[in-house]
Structures are given as structure tokens and as C-alpha cells.
C-alpha positions in Angstrom: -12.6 6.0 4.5 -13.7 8.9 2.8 -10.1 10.6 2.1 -9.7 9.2 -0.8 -13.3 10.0 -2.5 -12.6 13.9 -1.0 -9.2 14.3 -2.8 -10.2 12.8 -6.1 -13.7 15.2 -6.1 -16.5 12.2 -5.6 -18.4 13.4 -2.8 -21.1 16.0 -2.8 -20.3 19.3 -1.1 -21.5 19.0 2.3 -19.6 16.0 3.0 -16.8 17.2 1.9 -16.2 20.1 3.6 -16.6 17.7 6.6 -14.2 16.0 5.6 -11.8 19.2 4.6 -12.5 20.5 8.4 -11.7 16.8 10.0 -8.6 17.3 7.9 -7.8 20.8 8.8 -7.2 19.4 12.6 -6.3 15.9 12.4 -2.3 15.5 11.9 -2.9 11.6 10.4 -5.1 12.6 8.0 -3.8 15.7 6.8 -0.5 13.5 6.2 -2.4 11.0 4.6 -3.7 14.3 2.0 -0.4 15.4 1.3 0.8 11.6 0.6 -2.2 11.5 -1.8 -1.1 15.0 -3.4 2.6 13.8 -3.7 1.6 10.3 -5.2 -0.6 12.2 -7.7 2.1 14.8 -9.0 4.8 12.0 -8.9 2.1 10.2 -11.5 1.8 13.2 -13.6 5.7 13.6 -14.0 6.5 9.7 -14.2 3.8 8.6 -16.3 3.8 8.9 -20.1 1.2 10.7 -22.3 -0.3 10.2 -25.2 -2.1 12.2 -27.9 -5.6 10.8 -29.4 -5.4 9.7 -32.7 -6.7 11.9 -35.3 -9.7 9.6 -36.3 -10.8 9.7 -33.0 -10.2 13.8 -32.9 -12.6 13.6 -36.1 -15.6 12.0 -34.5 -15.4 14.0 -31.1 -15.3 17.2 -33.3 -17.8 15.7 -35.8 -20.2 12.8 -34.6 -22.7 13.8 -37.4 -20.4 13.0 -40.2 -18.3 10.2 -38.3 -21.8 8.4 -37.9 -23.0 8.2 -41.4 -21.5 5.5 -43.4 -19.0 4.0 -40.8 -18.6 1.1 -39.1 -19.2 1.4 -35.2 -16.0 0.8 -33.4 -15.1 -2.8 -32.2 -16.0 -3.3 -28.4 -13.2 -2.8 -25.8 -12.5 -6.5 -24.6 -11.1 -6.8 -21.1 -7.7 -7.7 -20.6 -6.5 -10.6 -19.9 -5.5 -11.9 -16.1 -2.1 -11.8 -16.4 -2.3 -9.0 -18.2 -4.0 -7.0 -15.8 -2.0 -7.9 -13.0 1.3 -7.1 -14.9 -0.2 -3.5 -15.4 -0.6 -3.1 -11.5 2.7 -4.2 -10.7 4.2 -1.8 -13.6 2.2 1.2 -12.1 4.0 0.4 -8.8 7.1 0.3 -10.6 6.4 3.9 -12.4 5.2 5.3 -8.8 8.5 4.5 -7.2 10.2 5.9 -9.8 8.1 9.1 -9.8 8.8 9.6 -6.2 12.1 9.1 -6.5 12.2 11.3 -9.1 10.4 14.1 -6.8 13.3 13.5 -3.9 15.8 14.3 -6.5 13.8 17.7 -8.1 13.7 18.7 -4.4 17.9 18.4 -4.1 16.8 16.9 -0.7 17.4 13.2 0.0 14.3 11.4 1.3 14.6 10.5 4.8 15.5 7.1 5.8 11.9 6.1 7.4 10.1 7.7 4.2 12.2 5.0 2.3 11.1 2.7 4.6 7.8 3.3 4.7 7.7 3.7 1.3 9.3 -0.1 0.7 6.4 -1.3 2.8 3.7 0.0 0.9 5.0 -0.9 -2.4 5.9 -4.6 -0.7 1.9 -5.2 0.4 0.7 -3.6 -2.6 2.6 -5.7 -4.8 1.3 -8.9 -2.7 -2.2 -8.0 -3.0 -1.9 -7.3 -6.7 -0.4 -11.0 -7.2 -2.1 -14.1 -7.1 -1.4 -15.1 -4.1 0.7 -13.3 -1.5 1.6 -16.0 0.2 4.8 -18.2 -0.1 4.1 -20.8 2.3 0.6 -21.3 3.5 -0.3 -22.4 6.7 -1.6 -21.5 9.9 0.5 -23.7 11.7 3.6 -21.6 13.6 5.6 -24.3 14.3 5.2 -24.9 10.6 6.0 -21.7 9.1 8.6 -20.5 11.1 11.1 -22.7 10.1 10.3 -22.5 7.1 12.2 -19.0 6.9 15.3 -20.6 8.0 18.1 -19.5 5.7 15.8 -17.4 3.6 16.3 -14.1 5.5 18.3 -12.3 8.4 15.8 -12.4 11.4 13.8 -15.3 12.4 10.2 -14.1 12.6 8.0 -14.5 15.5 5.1 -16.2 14.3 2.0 -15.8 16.7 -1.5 -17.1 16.5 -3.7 -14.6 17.2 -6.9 -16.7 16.3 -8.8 -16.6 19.2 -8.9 -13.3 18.7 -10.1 -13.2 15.3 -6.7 -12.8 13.4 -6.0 -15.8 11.0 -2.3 -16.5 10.4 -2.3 -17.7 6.8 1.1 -18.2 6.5 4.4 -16.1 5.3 6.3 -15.1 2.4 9.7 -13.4 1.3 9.9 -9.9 0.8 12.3 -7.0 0.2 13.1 -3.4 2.1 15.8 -1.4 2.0 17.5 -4.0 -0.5 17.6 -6.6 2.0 15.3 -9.9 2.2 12.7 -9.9 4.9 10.2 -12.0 6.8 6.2 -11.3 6.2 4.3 -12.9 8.0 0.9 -12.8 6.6 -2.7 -12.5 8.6 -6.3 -12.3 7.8 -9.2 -10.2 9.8 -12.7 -10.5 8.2 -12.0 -9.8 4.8 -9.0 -7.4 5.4 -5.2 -8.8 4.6 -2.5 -7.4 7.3 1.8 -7.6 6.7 3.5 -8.3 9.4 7.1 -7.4 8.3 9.8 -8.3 10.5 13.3 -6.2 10.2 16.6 -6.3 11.7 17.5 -4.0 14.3 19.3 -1.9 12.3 16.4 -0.7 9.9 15.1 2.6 10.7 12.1 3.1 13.3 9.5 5.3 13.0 10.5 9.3 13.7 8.4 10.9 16.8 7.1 13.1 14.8 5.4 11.0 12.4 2.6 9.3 14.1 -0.5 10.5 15.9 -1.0 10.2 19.6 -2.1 6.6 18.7 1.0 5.8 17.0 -0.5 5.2 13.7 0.9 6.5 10.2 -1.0 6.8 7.4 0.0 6.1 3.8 -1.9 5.7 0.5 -5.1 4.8 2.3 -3.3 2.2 4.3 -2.7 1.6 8.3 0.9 1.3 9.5 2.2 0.5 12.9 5.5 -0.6 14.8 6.3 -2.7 17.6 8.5 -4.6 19.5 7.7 -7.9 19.6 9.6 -11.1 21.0 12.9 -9.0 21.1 12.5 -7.7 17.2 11.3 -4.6 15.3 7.6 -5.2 13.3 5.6 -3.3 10.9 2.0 -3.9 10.5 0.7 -3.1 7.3 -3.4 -2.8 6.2 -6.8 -1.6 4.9 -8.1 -2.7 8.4 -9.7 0.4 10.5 -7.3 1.5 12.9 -8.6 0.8 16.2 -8.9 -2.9 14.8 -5.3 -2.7 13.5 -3.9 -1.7 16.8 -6.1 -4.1 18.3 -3.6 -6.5 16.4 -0.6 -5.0 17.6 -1.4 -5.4 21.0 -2.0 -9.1 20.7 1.4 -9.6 19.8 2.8 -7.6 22.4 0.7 -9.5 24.6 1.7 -13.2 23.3 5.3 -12.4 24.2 
């Protein structure tokens, strides 16, 4: 996808006013733009700043005199694992509290599918950027649906799709609008897709959201919703479009 590499400048001039134009007329992607605008000011008002030491002012200012006699500076070692992974899941933290933040500059409340969609993001992001994002592993339905028993409000209906080149690899826990949800979790190539299953009373998708494909774009990332086996899903990826809907209308045909 090359939104993302046209908002943040990387691509030579030509292709990007290609993109700019594709933008211009496509409803998807020119959401997609302003989600990547909003995410970016709710960064710049959420996220602290910091000033550069003075030593380090000295030897931008002065590299001839900074060189001569002085130690060079110690490499940069790379951070830990854990570390790294507790840095991702903290910049999720601060970009929820940015946009929150930007609902309450506005004096407008978000609407309720916004905070929807925005639980659903933040729930696959944080799954990718954890070591696994999986709870219980297995490709086996009859094995992980029960295991949800108890755990959350809707039973999910677990599927296998792998004869059509959609692993299940198993489910986990997660959370939206405050409440405890089912994710069932898939694989396609090398692409991960969430399958969240809410209750009926969760907020769909507004008409005026999605294209004429029924796709919504969010942070780079492929969203759909469906009815399946009598309960509202939300499937959640990297994975191209076509090849995401493609998905979605397996499970509508396994019912």
C-alpha cells in the first residue's frame, strides 16, 4: 500500500501525485488520509517532548572543536525484547489517549462505531505487538470453541476455512467497549486476520462509512462486518482487500 509512504513524504514526486489523484476520488482511501492525519496530530499533542542536551547542542553547533580531544560517544545498543515490546504497547496506550483527547478539544463526543472501531485496532495491534496473540492454539474447532466457555458473552463460531487457504490458529480473550470478547484468530500467507465476535448490542458499522465494497479503512489496516451463524463479526487485517473479503465470504458461506 502506498498510503502510508505518500502521507509521511517517502515517495518521489510522480508517484505521489498518483497517489494524491487516486485519493482525491476514492472515499476509502481518502478516510484512510484523514485517519493518518488525525493519528499524527493526536501524537503531537499526547506525546511528550524533549530538549537535547546542551553537550549535544555543542557538537551540532561545533563538530571541529567537539572532535579534538574527546572521546567518541558510546554506541547505541538495541533494546532489549521486552523492552521493545513494552514501548509499542505504551505508544498504543498514548495514541488512545491522544484521540481521546482530540474528541474532547472538539466538544463533540466520538461516535459510538469510531469507538468501536477504534477498540479494534488498538485490540489487533496490541496482539501483534505481543509475543504471541494467541491464548489457546489450535486449529481444531471443536477444540477451541469450548474453550471460551465462561470466558466471554457470545460463544464464537469457529470455522475452518483451510481449504481455502485461511489457517485457524486458534483464539484468544480480548476487550471492546469495556466488555470481554471472543477473537478468533487466522492466518493467510504471511498476513494475521481478527475475527472479533460481539454481542448484538455493540454498534454496527454506519452506511456511510464503508465503500461500495463494504470495507473501512483504518491505520493501514482492512476492516469488515458480517453476520455469521446468527452473530455480529469484525474482521480485522494487513491482508489486501479483495483477499480479506474473500475471507468474509467463506464464513458466510460455512453457515
Amino acid at each position: 500500500m502506498l498510503l502510508q509512504p505518500c502521507f509521511d513524504g517517502e515517495l518521489d514526486e510522480g508517484t505521489a501525485a498518483m497517489v494524491r489523484a487516486h485519493v482525491a476520488g476514492c472515499d476509502g482511501c481518502g478516510q484512510e488520509m484523514a485517519a493518518l492525519q488525525a493519528l499524527r496530530d493526536a501524537m503531537k499533542r499526547s506525546l511528550p517532548r524533549h530538549a537535547a542536551p546542551q553537550s549535544l547542542r555543542d557538537r551540532v553547533q561545533n563538530p571541529a572543536a567537539a572532535a579534538s580531544g574527546r572521546r567518541p560517544p558510546k554506541p547505541v545498543r538495541a533494546l532489549p525484547r521486552w523492552l521493545a515490546m513494552a514501548a509499542s504497547l505504551l505508544l498504543v496506550a498514548s495514541l488512545s489517549v491522544g484521540l481521546t483527547w482530540r474528541w474532547m478539544e472538539q466538544g463533540t463526543p466520538a461516535a459510538p462505531y469510531e469507538l468501536l472501531l477504534h477498540d479494534l485496532v488498538s485490540g489487533h495491534l496490541r496482539a501483534l505487538a505481543a509475543t504471541s496473540s494467541v491464548d489457546v492454539v489450535s486449529s481444531d474447532r471443536h477444540t477451541v470453541r469450548p474453550w471460551f466457555a465462561g470466558r466471554v458473552e457470545v460463544a464464537p463460531p469457529t470455522i475452518d476455512l483451510s481449504s481455502q487457504g485461511f489457517e485457524l490458529l486458534g483464539g484468544r480473550v480480548d476487550y471492546v467497549g469495556g466488555r470481554r470478547v471472543a477473537v478468533l484468530v487466522y492466518r493467510h500467507a504471511q498476513h494475521v486476520i481478527d475475527l472479533f465476535v460481539l454481542p448484538d448490542d455493540a454498534p454496527g458499522p454506519a452506511p456511510d462509512m464503508a465503500g461500495a465494497s463494504g470495507m473501512i479503512m483504518r491505520q493501514g489496516l482492512n476492516l469488515l462486518h458480517r453476520r455469521v451463524m446468527g452473530v455480529q463479526v469484525w474482521a480485522i487485517s494487513d491482508l489486501d482487500g479483495q483477499e480479506l473479503t474473500a475471507f468474509a465470504d467463506g464464513l458466510a458461506r460455512a453457515q
